[in-house]
C-alpha positions as CSV (number, residue, x, y, z in Angstrom):
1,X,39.4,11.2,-16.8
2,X,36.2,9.2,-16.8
3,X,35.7,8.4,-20.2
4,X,32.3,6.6,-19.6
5,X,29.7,7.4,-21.7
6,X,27.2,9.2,-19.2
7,X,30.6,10.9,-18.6
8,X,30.7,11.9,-22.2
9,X,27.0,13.1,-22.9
10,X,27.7,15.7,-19.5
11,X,31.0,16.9,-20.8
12,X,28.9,17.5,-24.6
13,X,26.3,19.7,-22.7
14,X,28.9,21.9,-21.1
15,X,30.4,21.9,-24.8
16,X,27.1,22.9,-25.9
17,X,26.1,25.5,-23.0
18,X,29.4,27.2,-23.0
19,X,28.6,27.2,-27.4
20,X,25.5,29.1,-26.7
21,X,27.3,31.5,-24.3
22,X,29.7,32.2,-26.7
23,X,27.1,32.8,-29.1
24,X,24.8,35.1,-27.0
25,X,27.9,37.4,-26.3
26,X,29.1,37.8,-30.2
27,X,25.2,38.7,-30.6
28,X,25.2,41.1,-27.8
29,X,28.2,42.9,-29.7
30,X,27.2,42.7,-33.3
31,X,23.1,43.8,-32.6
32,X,22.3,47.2,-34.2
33,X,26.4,47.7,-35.1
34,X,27.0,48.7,-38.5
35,X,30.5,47.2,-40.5
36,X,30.9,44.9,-43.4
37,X,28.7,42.0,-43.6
38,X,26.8,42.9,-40.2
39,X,23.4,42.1,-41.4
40,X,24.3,38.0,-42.3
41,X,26.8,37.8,-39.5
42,X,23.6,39.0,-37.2
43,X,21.6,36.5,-38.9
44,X,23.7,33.6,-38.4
45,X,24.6,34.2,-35.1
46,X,20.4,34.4,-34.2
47,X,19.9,31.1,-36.2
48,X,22.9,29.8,-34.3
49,X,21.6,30.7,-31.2
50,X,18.4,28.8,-31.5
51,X,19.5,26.2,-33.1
52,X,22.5,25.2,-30.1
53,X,18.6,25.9,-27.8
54,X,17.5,23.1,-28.9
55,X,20.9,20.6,-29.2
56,X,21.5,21.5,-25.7
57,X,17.7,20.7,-24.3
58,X,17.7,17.1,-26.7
59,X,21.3,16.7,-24.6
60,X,19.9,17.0,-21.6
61,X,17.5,14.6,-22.3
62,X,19.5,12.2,-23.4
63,X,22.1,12.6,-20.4
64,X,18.5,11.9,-18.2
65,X,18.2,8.6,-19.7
66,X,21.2,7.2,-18.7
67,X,20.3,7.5,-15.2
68,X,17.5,4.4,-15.8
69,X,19.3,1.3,-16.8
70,X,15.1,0.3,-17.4
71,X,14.9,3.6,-19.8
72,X,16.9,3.6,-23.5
73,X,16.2,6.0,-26.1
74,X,16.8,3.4,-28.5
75,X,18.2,3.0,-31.8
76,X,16.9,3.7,-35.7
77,X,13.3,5.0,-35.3
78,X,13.0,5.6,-31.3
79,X,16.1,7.7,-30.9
80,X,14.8,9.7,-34.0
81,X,11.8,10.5,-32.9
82,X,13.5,12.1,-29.7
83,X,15.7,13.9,-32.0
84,X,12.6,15.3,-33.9
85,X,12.0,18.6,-32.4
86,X,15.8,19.3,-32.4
87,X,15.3,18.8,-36.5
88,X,12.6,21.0,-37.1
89,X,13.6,23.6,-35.2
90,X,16.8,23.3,-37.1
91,X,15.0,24.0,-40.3
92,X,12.8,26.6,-39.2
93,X,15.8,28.6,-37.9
94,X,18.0,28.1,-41.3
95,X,14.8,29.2,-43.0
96,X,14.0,32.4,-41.0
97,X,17.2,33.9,-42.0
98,X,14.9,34.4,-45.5
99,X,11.3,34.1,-43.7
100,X,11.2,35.7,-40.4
101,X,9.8,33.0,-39.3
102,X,11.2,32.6,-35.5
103,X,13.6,35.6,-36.2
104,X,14.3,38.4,-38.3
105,X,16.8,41.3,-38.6
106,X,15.5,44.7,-40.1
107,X,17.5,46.9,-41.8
108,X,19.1,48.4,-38.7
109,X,20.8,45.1,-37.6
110,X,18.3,45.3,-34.7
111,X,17.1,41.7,-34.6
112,X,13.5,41.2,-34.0
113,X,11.1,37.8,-32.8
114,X,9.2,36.3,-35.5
115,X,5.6,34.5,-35.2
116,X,6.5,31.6,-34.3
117,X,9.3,32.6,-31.4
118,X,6.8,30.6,-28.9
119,X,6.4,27.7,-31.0
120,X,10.8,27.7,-30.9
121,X,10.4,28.3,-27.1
122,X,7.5,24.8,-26.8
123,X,9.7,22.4,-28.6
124,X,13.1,23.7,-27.0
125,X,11.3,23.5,-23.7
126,X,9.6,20.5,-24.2
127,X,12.9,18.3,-23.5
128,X,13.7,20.1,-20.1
129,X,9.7,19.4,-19.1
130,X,10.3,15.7,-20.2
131,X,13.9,15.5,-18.0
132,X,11.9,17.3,-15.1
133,X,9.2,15.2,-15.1
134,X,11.0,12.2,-15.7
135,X,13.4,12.6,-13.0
136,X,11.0,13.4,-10.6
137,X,8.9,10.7,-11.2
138,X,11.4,8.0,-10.9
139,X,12.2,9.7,-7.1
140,X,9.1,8.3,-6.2
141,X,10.1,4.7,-7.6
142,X,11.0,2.9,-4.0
143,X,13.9,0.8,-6.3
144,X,15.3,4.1,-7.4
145,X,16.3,5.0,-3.3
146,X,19.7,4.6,-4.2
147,X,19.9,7.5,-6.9
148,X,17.7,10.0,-5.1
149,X,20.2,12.7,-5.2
150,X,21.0,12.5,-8.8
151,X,17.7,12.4,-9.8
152,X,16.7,15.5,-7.6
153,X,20.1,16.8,-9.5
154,X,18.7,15.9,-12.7
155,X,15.1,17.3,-12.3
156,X,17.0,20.8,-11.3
157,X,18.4,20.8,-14.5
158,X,15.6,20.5,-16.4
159,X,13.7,23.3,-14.5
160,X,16.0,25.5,-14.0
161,X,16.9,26.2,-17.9
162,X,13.3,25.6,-18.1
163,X,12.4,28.9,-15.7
164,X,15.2,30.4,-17.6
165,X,13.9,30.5,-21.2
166,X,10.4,31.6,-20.3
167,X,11.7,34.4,-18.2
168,X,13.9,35.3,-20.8
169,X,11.1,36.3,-23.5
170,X,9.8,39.5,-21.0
171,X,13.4,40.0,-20.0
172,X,15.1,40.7,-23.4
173,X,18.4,41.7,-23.3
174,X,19.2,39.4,-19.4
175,X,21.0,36.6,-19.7
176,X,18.6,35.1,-17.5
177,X,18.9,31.7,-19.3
178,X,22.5,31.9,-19.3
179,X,22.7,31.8,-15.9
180,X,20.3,29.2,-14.8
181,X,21.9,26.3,-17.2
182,X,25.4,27.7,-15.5
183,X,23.6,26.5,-11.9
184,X,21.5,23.8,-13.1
185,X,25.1,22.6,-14.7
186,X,27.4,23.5,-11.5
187,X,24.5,21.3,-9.3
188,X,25.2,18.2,-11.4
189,X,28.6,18.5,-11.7
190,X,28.7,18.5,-7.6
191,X,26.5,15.8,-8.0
192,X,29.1,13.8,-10.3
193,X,32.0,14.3,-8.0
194,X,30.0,13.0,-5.0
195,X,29.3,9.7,-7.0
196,X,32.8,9.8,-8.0
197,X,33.8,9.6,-4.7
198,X,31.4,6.8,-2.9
199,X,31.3,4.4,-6.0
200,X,34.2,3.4,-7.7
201,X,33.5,4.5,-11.9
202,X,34.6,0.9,-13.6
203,X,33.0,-1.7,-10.8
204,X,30.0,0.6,-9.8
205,X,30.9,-0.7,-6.0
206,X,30.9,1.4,-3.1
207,X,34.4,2.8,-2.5
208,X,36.1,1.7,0.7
């Protein structure tokens, strides 16, 4: 019902986490299978995969910014440079469907990490390290008392995906990230509804 923008940029990360879900379950069920067109459909859905990574993490980021009314990604050249490591991990997954560069799928269908699968897992990270850090830094701003909560909400979203995504490399095959961004998502959401309830959305006064 809230139709404020913070409101928005939330409701596009669920969008984008329950994308990537979606994704990682086709995945799960076309790996290794053999029928017409398996091999591109395999490779899509692996470039898709990383690709929605790194939309969700530069999301998140955003969504962290409007906690700040001090902080603004900006317009024109500042809000694309947040939005570079989004793009270039973009590219480099649409290219390793022909390179192998982050991914590749042998002739099997089995897909298989690339050489640079840790460089996709630094820049996909890095926007959950700057929300975490970010977050956690502004809890010890004294002028920030007031959003304590959300900001403790805020920094468990960035860590908890974060945990998530390195656990998942030795853990192949356990949605382990899946299920962290579900909890870091549920703990904001909570978070949201509390706020929702003490302050009223248009005035930003305390509720009766």
């Amino acid at each position: 019902v809230v139709r404020e923008t913070e409101q928005l940029v939330f409701s596009n990360i669920c969008f984008h986490s329950m994308l990537i879900f979606i994704i990682d379950v086709l995945w799960r069920i076309c790996d290794g299978q053999r029928f017409p067109l398996a091999h591109t459909v395999n490779e899509l859905l692996c470039a898709a995969y990383f690709i929605q990574a790194a939309v969700l993490g530069y999301y998140w980021l955003r969504y962290s910014y409007f906690l700040d009314p001090e902080r603004s990604m900006g317009h024109g050249v500042k809000r694309f440079s947040f939005a570079i490591p989004m793009i270039l991990l973009i590219v480099l997954n649409i290219a390793s469907i022909w390179t192998g560069w982050v991914f590749y799928v042998d002739d099997n269908n089995m897909y298989h990490r690339g050489p640079l699968i840790y460089l996709q897992l630094a820049l996909a990270t890095s926007y959950l390290l700057i929300t975490f850090v970010g977050a956690w830094l502004n809890l010890f701003s004294k002028h920030k008392y007031a959003q304590k909560s959300k900001l403790v909400a805020i920094s468990v979203l960035g860590i908890l995906p974060f945990i998530g995504g390195v656990a998942q490399l030795p853990l192949a095959g356990v949605p382990v990230f899946c299920v962290c961004v579900t909890f870091g998502l549920l703990i904001v959401f909570m978070e949201n509804q509390h706020q929702l309830i003490s302050i009223d959305p248009l005035t930003h006064l305390n509720n009766r």
